[in-house]
C-alpha angles and dihedrals in degrees: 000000000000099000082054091057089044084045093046086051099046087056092042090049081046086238093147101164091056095040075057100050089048096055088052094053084044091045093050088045092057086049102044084053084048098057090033082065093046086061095042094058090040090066097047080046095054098037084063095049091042087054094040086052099043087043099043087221139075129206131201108268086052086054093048094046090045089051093040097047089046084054099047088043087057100048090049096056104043113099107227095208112043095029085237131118131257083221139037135217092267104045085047085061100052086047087057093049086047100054097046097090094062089040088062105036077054092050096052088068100050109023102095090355091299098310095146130070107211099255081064100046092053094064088049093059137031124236088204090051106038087052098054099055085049092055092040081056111048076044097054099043080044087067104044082066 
């Protein structure tokens, strides 16, 4: 609320560089929450695959968090405006990456009643493997669309 009041004063002012330079650094804030949100639904997203995959078996409540955090993924970033995304294919993908290591720290709590350390948990699943079927996910609900 501040920086609109300080915005609202530079174009009164008819400062209008420095009105600029302040959307920009408004405009990069929102993204970056934005992208902040992505992450943090990529690692519920893939919490849920790494315990399907070290249980070999999969519940309810996993397949309704995996849905609603695809669905969430995907309106986020989603730009209303242009119809494009804030990330491509490419940067999900490094999100995803990214966010594997919490995913799995997470995991090793949960997955068999938090049997596993990490380390052993990691040799259960396969990052490669765990992030493309999230890809492949977030892909697949995109186009049903």
């Amino acid at each position: 609320m501040e920086e609109l009041i300080a915005l609202r004063e530079l174009l009164q002012t008819g400062n209008l560089s420095s009105a600029l330079l302040m959307i920009d650094e408004m405009e990069e804030m929102s993204k970056k929450d934005i992208l902040n949100q992505i992450r943090s639904y990529s690692i519920i997203l893939l919490l849920h695959l790494i315990k399907q995959k070290a249980e070999n078996r999969t519940t309810r409540s996993w397949e309704v968090s995996i849905r609603n955090s695809t669905l969430e993924i995907q309106d986020l970033n989603a730009r209303p405006n242009s119809k494009g995304n804030y990330l491509n294919n490419q940067e999900l993908r490094e999100s995803l990456d990214s966010g594997f290591r919490q995913a799995i720290n997470q995991a090793s709590l949960e997955v068999n009643e938090g049997r596993y350390d990490v380390c052993e948990l990691e040799k259960i699943v396969d990052k490669q493997e765990i992030c493309d079927r999230a890809m492949m996910i977030i892909s697949s609900q995109r186009d049903l669309d």
